[in-house]
N, C-alpha and C positions, 0 to 999 in steps of 0.2 A: 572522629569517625574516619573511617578509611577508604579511599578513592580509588578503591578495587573492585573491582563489582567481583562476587563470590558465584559460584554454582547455585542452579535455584534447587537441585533434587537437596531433598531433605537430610542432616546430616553429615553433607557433603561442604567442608569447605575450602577448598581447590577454588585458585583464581579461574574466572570465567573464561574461555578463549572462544565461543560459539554462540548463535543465538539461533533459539526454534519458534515458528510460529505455526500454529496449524488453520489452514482454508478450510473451513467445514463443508464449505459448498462446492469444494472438486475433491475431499475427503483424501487432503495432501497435506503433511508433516514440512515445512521448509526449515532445513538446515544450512544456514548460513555464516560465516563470519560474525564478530561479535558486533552488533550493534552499535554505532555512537552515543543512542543514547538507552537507558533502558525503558523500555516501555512495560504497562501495565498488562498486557495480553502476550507478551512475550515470556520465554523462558530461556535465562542464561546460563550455559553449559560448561563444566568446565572439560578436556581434550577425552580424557578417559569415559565421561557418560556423552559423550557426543559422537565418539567410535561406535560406544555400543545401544545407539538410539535402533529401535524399533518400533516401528507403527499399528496401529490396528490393525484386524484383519482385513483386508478389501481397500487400504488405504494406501496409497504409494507417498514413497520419503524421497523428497528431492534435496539433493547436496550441492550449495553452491562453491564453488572452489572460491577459497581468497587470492585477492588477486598480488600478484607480486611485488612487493615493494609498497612505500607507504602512499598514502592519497593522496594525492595535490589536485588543489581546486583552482582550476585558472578564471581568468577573468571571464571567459566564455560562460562557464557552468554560473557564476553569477551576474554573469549579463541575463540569461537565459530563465535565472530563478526570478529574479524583477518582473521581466516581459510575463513573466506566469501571473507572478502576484497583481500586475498593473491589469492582466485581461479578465482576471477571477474580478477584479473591484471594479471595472466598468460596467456604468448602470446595465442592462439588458432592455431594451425595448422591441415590442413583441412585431415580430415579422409576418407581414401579410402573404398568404400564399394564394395562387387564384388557382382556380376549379378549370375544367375543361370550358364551362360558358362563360368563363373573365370574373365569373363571382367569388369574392373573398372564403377560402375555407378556412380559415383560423380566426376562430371570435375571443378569443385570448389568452395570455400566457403569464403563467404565476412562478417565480422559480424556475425548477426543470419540467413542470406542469404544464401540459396544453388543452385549450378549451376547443373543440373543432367540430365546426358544425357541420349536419347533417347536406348531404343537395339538394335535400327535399324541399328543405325550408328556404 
């Protein structure tokens, strides 16, 4: 098997040099550099159908430029990926917020979910 990633348009087999994904919820086309890795919701392009991409009607295509020269990942960028992963896996426990009379408004919290009670009660 070959460790080329090919064009996703049908027919087409040109090494991939581009990757599309489209935002349905800002109804935007992202044309980018090609991917690290391939993902399942992506489309990979290869120079010639990534010139000629066109988007729906009503829909804007944004073109990321590649950046110059090849990545280097310093120690910063995975100091920084840890610190992410370390703060996503600390437990969460639910923060009390108090009301204008010092009364607890948050009666609790699930996930990204809050339970908030009324002033009345």
């Amino acid at each position: 098997m070959s460790s080329v990633r090919r064009c996703s348009r049908t027919a087409c087999g040109r090494p991939a040099v581009a990757t599309l994904t489209y935002v349905y919820a800002d109804s935007t086309a992202v044309l980018g550099p090609l991917a690290t890795y391939a993902e399942p919701h992506c489309y990979d392009l290869c120079a010639e159908h990534a010139e000629r991409l066109t988007a729906p009607r009503g829909w804007e295509v944004v073109r990321l430029a590649a950046e110059a020269g090849p990545l280097r990942r310093s120690s910063d960028d995975l100091e920084a990926l840890a610190n992410a992963v370390r703060e996503a896996a600390r437990p969460q426990t639910p923060r009390q917020g108090r009301g204008p009379d010092g009364e607890s408004t948050e009666g609790g919290r699930r996930g990204h979910l809050r339970v908030l009670r009324s002033p009345d009660n």
